[in-house]
Structures are given as structure tokens and as C-alpha cells.
Backbone of each chain as nested JSON, in Angstrom:
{
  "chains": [
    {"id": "A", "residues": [
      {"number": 1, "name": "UNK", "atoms": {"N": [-59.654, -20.455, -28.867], "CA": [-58.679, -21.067, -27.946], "C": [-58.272, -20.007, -26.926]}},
      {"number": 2, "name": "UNK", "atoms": {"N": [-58.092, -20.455, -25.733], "CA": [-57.372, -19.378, -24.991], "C": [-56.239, -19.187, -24.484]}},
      {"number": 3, "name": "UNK", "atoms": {"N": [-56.46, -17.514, -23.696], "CA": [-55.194, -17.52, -23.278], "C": [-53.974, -18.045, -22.709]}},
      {"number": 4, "name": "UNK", "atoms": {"N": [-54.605, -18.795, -21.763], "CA": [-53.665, -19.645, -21.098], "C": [-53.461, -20.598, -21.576]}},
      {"number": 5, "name": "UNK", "atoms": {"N": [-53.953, -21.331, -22.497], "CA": [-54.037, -22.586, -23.367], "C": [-52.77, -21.957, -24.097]}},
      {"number": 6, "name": "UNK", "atoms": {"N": [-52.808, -21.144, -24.92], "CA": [-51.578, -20.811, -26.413], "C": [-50.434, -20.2, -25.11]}},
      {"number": 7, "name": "UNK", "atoms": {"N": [-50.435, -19.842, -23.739], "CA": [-49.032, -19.249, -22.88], "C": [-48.96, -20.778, -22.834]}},
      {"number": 8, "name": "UNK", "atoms": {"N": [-49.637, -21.934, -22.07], "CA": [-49.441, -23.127, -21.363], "C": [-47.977, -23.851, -23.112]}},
      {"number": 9, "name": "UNK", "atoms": {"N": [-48.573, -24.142, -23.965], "CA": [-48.283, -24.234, -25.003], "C": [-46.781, -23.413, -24.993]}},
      {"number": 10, "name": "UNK", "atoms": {"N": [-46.994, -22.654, -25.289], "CA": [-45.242, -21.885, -25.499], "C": [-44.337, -21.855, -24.188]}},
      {"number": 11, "name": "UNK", "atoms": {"N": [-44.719, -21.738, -22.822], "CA": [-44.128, -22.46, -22.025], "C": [-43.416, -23.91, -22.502]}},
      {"number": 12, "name": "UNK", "atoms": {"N": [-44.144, -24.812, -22.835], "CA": [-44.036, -26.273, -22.863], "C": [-42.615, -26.175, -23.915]}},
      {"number": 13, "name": "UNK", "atoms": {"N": [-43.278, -25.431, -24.75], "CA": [-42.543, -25.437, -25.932], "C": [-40.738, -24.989, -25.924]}},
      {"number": 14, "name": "UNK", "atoms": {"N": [-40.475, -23.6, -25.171], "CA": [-39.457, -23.461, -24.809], "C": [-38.694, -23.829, -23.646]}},
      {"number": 15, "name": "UNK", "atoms": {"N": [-39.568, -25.049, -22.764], "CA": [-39.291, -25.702, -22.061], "C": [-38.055, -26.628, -22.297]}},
      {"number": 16, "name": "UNK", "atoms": {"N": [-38.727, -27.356, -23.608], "CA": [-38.369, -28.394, -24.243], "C": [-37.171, -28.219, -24.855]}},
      {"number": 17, "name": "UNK", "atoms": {"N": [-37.428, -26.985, -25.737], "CA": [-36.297, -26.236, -26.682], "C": [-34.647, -26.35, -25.821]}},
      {"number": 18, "name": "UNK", "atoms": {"N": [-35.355, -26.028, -23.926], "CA": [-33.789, -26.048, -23.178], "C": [-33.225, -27.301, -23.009]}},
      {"number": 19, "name": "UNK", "atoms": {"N": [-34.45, -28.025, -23.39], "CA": [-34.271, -30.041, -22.629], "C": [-34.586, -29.699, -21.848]}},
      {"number": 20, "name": "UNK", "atoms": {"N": [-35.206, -28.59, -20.343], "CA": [-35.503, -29.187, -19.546], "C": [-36.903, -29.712, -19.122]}},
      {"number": 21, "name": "UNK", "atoms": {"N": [-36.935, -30.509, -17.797], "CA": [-38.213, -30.994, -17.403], "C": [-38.617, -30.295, -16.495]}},
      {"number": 22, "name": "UNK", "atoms": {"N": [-39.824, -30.575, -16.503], "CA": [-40.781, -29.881, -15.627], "C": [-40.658, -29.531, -14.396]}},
      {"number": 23, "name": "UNK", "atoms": {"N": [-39.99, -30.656, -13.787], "CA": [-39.425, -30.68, -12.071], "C": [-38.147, -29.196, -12.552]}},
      {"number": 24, "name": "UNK", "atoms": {"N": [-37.586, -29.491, -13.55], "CA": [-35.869, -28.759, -13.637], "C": [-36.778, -27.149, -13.444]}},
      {"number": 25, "name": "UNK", "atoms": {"N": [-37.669, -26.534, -14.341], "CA": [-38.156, -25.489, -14.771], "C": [-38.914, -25.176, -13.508]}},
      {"number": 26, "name": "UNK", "atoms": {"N": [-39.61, -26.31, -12.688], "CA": [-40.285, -25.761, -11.287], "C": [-39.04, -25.173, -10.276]}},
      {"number": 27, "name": "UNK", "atoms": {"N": [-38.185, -25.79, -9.817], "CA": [-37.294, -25.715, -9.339], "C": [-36.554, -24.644, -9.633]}},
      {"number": 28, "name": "UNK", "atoms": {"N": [-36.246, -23.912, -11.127], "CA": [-35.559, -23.052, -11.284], "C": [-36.71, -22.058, -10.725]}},
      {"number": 29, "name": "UNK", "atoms": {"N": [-37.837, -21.507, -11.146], "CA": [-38.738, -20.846, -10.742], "C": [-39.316, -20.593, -9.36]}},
      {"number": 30, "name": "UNK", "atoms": {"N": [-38.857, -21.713, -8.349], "CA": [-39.494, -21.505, -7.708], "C": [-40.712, -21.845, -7.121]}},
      {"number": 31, "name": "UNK", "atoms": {"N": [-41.534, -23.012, -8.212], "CA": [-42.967, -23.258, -8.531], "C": [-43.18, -24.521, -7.996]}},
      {"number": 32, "name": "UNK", "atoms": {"N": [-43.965, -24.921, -8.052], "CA": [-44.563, -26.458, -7.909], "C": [-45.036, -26.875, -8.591]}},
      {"number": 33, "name": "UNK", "atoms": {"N": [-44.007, -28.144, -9.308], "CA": [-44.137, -29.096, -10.353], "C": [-45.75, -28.668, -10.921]}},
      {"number": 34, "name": "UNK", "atoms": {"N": [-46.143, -29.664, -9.822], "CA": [-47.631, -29.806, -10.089], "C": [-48.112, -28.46, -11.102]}},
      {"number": 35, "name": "UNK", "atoms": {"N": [-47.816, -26.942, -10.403], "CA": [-48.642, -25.928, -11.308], "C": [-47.927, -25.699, -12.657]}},
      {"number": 36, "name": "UNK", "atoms": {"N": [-46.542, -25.908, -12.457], "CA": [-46.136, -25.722, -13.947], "C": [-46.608, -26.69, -14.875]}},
      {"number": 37, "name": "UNK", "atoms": {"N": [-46.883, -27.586, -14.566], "CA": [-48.066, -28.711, -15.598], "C": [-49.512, -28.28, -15.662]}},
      {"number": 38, "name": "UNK", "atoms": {"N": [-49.827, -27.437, -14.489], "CA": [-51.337, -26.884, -15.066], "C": [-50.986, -25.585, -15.955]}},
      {"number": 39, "name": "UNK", "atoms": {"N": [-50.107, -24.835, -15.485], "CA": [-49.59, -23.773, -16.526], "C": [-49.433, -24.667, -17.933]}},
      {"number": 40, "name": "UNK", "atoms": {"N": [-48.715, -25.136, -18.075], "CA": [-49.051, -25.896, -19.602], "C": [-49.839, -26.348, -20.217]}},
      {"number": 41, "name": "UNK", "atoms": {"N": [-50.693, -27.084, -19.614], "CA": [-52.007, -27.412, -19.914], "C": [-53.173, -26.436, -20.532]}},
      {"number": 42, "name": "UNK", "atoms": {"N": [-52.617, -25.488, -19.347], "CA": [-53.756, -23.861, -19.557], "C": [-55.064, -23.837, -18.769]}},
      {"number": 43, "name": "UNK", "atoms": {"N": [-54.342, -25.006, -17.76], "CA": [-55.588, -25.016, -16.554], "C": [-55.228, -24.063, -15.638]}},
      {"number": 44, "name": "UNK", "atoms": {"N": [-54.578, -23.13, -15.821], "CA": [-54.036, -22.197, -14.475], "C": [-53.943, -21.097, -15.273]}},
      {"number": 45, "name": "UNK", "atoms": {"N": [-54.414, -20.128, -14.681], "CA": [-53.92, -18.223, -15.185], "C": [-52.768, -17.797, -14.699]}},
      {"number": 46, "name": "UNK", "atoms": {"N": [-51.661, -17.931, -14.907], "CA": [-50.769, -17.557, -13.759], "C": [-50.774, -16.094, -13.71]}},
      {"number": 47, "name": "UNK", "atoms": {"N": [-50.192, -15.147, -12.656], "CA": [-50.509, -14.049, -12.437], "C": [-48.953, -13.713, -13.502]}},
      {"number": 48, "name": "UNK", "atoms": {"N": [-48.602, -12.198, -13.06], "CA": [-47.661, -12.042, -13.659], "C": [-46.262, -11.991, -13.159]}},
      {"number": 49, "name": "UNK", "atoms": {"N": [-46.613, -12.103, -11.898], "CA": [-45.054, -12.714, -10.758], "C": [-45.26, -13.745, -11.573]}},
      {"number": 50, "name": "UNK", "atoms": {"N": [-45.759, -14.682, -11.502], "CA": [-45.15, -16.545, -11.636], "C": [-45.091, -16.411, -13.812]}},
      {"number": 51, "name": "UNK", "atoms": {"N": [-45.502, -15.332, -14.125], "CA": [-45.395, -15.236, -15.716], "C": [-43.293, -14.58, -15.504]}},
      {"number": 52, "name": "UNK", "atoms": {"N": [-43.415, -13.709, -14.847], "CA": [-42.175, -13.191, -14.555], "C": [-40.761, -14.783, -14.442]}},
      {"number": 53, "name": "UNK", "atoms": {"N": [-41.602, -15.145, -12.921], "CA": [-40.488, -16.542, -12.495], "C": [-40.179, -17.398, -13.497]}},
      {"number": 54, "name": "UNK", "atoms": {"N": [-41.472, -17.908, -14.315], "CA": [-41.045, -18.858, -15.319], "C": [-40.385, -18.008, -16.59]}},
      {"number": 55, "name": "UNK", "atoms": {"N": [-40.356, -17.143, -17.138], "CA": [-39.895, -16.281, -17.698], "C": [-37.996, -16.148, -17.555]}},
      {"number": 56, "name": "UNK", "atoms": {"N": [-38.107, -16.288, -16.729], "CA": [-36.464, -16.035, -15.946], "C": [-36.12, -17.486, -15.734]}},
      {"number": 57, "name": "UNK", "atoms": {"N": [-36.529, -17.852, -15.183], "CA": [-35.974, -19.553, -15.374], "C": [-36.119, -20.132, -17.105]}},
      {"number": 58, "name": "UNK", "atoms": {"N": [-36.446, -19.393, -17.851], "CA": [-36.319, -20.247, -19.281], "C": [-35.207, -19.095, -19.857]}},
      {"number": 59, "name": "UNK", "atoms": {"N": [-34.658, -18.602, -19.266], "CA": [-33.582, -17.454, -19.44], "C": [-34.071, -16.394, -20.573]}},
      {"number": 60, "name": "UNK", "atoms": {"N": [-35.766, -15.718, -20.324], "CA": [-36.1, -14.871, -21.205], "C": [-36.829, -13.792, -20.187]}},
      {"number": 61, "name": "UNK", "atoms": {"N": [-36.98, -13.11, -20.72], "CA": [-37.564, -11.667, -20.151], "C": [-38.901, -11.961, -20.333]}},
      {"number": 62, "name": "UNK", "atoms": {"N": [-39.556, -11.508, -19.659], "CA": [-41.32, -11.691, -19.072], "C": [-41.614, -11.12, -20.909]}},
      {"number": 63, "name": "UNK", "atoms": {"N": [-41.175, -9.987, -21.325], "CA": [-41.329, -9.272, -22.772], "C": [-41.558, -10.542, -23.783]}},
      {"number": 64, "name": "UNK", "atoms": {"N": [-40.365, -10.754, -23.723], "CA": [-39.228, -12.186, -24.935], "C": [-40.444, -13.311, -24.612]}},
      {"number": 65, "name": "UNK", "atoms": {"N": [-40.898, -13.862, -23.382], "CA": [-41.804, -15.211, -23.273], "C": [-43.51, -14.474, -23.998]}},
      {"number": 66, "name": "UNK", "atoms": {"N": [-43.73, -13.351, -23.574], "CA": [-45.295, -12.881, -23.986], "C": [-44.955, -13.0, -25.772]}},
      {"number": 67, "name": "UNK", "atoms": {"N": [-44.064, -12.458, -26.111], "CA": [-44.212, -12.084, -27.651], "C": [-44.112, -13.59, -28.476]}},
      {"number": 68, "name": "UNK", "atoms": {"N": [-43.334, -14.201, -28.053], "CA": [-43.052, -15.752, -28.499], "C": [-44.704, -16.264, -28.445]}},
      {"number": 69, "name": "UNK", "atoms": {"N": [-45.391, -15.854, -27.161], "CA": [-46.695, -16.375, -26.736], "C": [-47.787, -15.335, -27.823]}},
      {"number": 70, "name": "UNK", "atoms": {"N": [-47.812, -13.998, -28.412], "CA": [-48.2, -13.405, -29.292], "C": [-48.005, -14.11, -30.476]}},
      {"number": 71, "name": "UNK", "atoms": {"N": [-46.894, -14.229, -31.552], "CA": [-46.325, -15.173, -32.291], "C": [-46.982, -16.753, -32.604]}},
      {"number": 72, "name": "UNK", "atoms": {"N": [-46.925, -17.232, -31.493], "CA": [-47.724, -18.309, -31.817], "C": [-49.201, -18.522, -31.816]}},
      {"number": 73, "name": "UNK", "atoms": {"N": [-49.946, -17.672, -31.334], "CA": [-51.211, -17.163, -31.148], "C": [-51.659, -16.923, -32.819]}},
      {"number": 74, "name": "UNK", "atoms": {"N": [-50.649, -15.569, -32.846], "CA": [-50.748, -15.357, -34.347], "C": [-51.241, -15.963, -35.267]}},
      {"number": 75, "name": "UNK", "atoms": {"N": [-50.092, -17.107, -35.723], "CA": [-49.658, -18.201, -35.835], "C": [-51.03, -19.446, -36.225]}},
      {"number": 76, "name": "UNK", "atoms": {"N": [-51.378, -19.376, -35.32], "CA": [-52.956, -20.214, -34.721], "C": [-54.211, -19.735, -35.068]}},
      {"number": 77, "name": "UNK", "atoms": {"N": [-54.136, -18.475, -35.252], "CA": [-55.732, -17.509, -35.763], "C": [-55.623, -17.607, -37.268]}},
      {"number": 78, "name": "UNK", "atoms": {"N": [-53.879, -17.736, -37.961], "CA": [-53.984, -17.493, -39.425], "C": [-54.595, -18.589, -39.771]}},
      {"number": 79, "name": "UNK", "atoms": {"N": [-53.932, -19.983, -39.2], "CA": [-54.169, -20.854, -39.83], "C": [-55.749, -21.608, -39.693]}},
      {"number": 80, "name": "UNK", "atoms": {"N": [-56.593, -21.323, -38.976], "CA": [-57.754, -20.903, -39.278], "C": [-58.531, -20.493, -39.96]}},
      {"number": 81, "name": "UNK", "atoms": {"N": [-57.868, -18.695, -40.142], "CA": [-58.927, -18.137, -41.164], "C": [-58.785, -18.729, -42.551]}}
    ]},
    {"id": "B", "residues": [
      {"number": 1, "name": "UNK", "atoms": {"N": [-37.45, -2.525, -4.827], "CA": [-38.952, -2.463, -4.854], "C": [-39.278, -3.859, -6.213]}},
      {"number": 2, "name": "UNK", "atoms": {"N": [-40.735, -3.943, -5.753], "CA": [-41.767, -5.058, -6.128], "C": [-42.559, -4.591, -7.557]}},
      {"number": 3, "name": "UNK", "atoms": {"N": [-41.719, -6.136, -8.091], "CA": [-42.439, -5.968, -9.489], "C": [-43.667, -5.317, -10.162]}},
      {"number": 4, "name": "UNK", "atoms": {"N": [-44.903, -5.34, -8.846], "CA": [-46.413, -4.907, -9.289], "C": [-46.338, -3.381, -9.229]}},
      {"number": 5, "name": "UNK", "atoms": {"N": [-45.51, -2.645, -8.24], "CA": [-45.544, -1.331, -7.771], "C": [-44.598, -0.868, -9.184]}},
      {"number": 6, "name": "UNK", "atoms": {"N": [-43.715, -1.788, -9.915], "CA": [-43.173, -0.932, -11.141], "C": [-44.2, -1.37, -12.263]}},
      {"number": 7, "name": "UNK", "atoms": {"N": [-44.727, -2.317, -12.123], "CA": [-46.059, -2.695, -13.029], "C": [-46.672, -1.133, -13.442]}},
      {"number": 8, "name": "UNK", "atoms": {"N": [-47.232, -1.309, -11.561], "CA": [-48.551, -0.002, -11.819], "C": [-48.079, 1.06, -12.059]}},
      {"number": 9, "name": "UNK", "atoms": {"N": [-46.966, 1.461, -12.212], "CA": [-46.47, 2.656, -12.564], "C": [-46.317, 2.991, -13.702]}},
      {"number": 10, "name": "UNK", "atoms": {"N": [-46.116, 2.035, -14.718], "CA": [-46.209, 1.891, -15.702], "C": [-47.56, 1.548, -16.539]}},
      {"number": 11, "name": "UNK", "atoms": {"N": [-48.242, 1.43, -15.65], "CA": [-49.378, 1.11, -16.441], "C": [-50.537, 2.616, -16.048]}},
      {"number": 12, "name": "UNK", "atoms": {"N": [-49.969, 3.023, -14.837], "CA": [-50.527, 4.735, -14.754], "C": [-50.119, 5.162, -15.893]}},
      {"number": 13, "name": "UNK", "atoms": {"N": [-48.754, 5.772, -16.308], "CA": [-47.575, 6.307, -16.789], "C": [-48.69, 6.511, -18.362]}},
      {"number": 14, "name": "UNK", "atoms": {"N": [-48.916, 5.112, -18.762], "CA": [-49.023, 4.765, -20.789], "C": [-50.536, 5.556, -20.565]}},
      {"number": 15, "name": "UNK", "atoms": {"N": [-51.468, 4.76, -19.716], "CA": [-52.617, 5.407, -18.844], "C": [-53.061, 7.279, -19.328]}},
      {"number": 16, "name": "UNK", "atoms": {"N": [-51.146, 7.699, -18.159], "CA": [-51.99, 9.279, -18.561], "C": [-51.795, 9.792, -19.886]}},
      {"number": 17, "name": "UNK", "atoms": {"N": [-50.294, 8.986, -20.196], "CA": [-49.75, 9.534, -22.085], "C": [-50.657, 9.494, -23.04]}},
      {"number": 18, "name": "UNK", "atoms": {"N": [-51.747, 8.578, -22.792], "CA": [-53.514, 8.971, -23.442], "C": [-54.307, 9.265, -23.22]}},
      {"number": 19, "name": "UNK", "atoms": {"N": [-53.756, 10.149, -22.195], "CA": [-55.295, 11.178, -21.784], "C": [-56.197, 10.376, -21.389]}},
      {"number": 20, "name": "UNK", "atoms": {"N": [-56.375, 9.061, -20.988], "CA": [-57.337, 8.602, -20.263], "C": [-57.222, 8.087, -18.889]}},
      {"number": 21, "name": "UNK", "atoms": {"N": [-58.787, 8.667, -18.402], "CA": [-58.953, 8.397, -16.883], "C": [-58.626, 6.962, -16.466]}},
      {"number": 22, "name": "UNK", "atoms": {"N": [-58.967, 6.776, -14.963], "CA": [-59.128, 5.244, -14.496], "C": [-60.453, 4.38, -15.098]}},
      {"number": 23, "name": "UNK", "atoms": {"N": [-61.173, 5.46, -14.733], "CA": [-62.769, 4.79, -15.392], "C": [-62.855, 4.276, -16.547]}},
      {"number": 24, "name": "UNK", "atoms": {"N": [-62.215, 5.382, -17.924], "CA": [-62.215, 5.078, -19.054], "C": [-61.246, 3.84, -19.127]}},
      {"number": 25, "name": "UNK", "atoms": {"N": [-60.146, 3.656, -18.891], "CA": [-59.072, 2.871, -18.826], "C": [-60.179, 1.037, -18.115]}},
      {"number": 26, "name": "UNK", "atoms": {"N": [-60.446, 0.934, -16.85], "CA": [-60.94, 0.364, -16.361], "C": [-62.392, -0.288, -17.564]}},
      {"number": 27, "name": "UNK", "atoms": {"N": [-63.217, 0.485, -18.027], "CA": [-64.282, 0.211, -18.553], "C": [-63.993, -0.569, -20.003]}},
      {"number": 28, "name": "UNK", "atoms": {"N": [-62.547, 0.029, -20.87], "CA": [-62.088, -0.536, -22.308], "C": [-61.356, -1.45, -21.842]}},
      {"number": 29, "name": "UNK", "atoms": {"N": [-60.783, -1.957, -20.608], "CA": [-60.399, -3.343, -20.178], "C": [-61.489, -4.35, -19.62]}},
      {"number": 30, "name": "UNK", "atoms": {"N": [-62.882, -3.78, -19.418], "CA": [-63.679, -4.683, -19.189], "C": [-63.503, -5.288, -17.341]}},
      {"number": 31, "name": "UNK", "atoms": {"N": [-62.678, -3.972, -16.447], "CA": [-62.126, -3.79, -15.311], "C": [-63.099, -3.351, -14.407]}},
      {"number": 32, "name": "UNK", "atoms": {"N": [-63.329, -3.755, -13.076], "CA": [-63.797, -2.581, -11.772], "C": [-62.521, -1.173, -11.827]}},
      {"number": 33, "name": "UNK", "atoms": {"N": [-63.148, -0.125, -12.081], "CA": [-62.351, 0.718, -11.674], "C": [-60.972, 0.714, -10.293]}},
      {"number": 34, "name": "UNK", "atoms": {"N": [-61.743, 0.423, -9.26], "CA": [-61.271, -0.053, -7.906], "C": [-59.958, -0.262, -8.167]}},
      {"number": 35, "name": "UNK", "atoms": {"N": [-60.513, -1.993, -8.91], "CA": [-59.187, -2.54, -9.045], "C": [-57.883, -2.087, -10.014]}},
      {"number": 36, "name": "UNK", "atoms": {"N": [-58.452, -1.27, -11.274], "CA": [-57.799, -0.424, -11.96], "C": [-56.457, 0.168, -10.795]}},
      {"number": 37, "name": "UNK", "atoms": {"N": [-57.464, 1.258, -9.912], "CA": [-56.387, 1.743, -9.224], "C": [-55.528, 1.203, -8.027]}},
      {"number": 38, "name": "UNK", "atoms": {"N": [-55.668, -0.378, -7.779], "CA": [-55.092, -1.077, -7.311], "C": [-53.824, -1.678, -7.567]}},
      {"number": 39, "name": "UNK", "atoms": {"N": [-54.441, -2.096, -9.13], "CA": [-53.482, -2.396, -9.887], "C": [-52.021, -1.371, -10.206]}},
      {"number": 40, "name": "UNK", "atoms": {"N": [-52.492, 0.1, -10.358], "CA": [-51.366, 1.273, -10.557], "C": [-50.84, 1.386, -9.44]}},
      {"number": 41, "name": "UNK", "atoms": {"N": [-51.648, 1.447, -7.99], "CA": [-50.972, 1.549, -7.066], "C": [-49.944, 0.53, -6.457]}},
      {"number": 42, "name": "UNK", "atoms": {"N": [-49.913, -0.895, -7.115], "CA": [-48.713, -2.083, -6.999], "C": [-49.914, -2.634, -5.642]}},
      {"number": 43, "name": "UNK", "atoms": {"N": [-50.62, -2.454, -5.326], "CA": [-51.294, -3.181, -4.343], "C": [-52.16, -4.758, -4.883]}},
      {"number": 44, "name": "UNK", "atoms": {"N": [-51.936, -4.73, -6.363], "CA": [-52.694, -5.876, -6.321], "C": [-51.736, -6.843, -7.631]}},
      {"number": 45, "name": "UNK", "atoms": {"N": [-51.41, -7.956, -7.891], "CA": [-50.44, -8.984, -8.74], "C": [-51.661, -9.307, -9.917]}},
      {"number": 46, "name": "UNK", "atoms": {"N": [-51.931, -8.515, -10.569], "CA": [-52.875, -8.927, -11.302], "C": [-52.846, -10.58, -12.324]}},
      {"number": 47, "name": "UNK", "atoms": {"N": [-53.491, -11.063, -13.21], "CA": [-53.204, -12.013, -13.974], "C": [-52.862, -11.849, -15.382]}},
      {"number": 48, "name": "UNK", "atoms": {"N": [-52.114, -13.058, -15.907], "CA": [-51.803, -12.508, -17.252], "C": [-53.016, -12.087, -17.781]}},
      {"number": 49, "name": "UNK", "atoms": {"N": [-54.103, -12.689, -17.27], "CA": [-55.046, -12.049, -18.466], "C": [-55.579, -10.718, -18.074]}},
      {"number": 50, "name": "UNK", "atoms": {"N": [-55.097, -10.365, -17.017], "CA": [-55.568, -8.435, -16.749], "C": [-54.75, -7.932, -17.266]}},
      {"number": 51, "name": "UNK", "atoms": {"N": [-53.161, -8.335, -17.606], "CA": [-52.358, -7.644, -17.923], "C": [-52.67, -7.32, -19.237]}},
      {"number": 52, "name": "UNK", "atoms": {"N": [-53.427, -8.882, -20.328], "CA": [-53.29, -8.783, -21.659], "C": [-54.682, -7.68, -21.885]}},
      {"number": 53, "name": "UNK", "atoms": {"N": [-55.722, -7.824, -20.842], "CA": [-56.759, -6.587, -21.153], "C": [-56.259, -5.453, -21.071]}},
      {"number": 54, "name": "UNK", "atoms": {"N": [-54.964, -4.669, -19.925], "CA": [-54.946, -3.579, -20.163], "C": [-54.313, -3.036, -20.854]}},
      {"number": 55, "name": "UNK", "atoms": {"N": [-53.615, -4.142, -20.815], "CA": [-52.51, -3.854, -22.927], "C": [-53.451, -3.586, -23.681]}},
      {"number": 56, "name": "UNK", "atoms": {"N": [-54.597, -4.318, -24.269], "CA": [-55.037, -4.156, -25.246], "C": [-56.221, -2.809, -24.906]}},
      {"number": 57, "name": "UNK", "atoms": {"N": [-56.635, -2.462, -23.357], "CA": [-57.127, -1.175, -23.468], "C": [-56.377, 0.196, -23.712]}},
      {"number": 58, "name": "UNK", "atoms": {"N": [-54.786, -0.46, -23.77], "CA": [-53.531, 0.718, -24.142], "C": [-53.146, 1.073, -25.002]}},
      {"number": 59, "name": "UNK", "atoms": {"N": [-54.4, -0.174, -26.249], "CA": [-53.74, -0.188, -27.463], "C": [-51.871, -0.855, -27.869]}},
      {"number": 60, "name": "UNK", "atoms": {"N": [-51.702, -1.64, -26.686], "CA": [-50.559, -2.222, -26.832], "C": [-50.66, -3.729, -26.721]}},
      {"number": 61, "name": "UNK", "atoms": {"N": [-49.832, -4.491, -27.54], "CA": [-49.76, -5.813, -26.908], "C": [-49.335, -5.945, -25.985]}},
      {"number": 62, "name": "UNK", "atoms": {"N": [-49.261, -7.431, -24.911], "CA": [-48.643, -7.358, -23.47], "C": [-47.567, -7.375, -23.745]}},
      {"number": 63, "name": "UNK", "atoms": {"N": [-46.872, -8.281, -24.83], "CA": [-45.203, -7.976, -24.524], "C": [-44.492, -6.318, -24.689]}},
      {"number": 64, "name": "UNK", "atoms": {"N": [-45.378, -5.657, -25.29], "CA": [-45.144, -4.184, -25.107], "C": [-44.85, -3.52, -24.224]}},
      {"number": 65, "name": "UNK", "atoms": {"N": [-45.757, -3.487, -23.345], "CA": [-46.411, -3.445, -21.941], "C": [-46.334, -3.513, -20.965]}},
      {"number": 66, "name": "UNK", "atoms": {"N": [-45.139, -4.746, -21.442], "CA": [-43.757, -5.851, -20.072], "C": [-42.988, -4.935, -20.688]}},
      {"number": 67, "name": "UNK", "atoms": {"N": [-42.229, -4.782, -22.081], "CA": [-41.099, -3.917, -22.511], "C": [-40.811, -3.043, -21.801]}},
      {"number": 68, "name": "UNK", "atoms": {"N": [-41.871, -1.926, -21.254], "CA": [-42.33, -0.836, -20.994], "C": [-41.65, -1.262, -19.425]}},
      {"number": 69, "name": "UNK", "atoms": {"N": [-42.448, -1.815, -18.845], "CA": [-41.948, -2.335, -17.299], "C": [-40.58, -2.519, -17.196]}},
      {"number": 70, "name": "UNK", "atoms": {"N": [-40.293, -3.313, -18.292], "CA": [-38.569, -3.896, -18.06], "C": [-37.776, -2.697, -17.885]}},
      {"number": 71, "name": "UNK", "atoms": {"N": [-38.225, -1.738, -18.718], "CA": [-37.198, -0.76, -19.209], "C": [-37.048, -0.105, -17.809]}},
      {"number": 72, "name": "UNK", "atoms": {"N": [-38.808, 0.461, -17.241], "CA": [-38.83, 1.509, -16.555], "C": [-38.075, 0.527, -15.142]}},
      {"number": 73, "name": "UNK", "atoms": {"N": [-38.123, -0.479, -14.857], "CA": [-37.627, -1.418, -13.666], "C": [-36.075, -1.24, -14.223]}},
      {"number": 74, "name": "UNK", "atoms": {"N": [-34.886, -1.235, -15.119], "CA": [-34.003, -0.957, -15.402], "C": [-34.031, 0.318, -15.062]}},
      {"number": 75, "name": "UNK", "atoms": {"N": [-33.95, 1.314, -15.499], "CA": [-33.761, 2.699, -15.284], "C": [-33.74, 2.846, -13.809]}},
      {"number": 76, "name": "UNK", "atoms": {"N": [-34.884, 2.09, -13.245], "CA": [-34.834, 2.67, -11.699], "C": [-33.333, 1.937, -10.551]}},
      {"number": 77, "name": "UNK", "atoms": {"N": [-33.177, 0.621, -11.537], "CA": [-32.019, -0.203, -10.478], "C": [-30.944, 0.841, -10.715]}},
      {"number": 78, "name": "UNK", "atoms": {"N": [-30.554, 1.281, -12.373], "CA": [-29.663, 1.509, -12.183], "C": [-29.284, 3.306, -11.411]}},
      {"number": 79, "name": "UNK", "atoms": {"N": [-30.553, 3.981, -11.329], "CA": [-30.349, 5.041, -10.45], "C": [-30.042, 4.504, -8.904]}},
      {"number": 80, "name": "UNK", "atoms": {"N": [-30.434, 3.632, -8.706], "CA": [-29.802, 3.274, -7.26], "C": [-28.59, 2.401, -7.19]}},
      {"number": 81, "name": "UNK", "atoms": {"N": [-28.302, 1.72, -8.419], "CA": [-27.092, 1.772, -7.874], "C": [-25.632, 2.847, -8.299]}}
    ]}
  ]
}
């Protein structure tokens, strides 16, 4: 599975966790709807400005969103092997 | 100053604390050198997934990596202000 697939995923995930929607989380960021749904999806790489923006609009540190995104990765390889 | 220029500084910084070159650095990320030193010099917004290669050519995870950034991007605001 990839990268952007398990970030798109934990995006979504602590999206949700705030209640907000997609428009709310573009808007706080800065983004366009549209890419924050390919960011979720994991059809988009985002660079690490727009990893930063959405990061800060879910009120976490670029650090706090990667490790959550490590974590569930984790998470995903155990339950595999 | 711009997130990528405290990026690359930080990603020189871990870079020289292991004694390794651009080349070496560049080649265990699976990188053009070039862009290696593009990347340190803040001239280029790399993607999460360059970020998560040069973490893992740092021997660090990315949220490490960002830690590292956050901190050194703290330290510098608060010398100016």
C-alpha cells in the first residue's frame, strides 16, 4: 500500500475525528476542496507546504500528523504479517 | 523566512552530524544529487515522499525529521523576536 494512500487515510481520519468536512478543512488550509479529496484518496503526493497547511488546519504539527500517519502504517504492515 | 529554506537546513544540519556527503546522502535516498542540494538550499518544496526518503536515508522517520524542523523553525522565530 502506499504512501499517500495510508497519509490520504489519516488525513480523512482526523478530519472526521474534528467533524469537519472537506470544504471546512480546504478552506482552513487554504486548498481546493477538490485536492483535499485527492489527498485522501492518495491520488495526490502533496508536497510538504500543503502536508504543513493541512497539518495546521487539523490543529497538529506537520510532526503530530506524519507520526499518527507512521502509527497507522504500522498498524497496517502488522496486521498482515 | 520559508518553510523549505528551514527544511534544508535541517536536512544539511542531520546530513553533516553523519558524516555524509550530498552524493552519499542523495544515492541512500534513491535522489539526483542536484536536487539533494536544492533541496538543503530551500530552493526546491520537495514531496512527502522525498521527505519520507531522506528521513529514511537519515536513518530517521519523517515525523522525526519535521520534529527536527519544528524545533530548529522555533528557535529561529524566537531569536528574532
Amino acid at each position: 500500500m502506499s504512501l499517500s494512500i495510508y497519509f490520504g487515510r489519516i488525513v480523512k481520519r482526523v478530519r472526521e475525528e474534528h467533524g469537519l468536512s472537506q470544504e471546512v478543512l480546504a478552506d482552513r488550509a487554504d486548498l481546493n476542496r477538490s485536492y483535499v479529496g485527492e489527498v485522501e484518496r492518495g491520488t495526490a503526493m502533496p508536497s510538504l507546504g500543503t502536508v504543513t497547511k493541512i497539518a495546521k488546519a487539523l490543529n497538529l504539527s506537520p510532526s503530530a500528523l506524519l507520526a499518527r500517519y507512521e502509527a497507522y502504517e504500522q498498524s497496517q504492515l502488522e496486521n498482515v504479517s
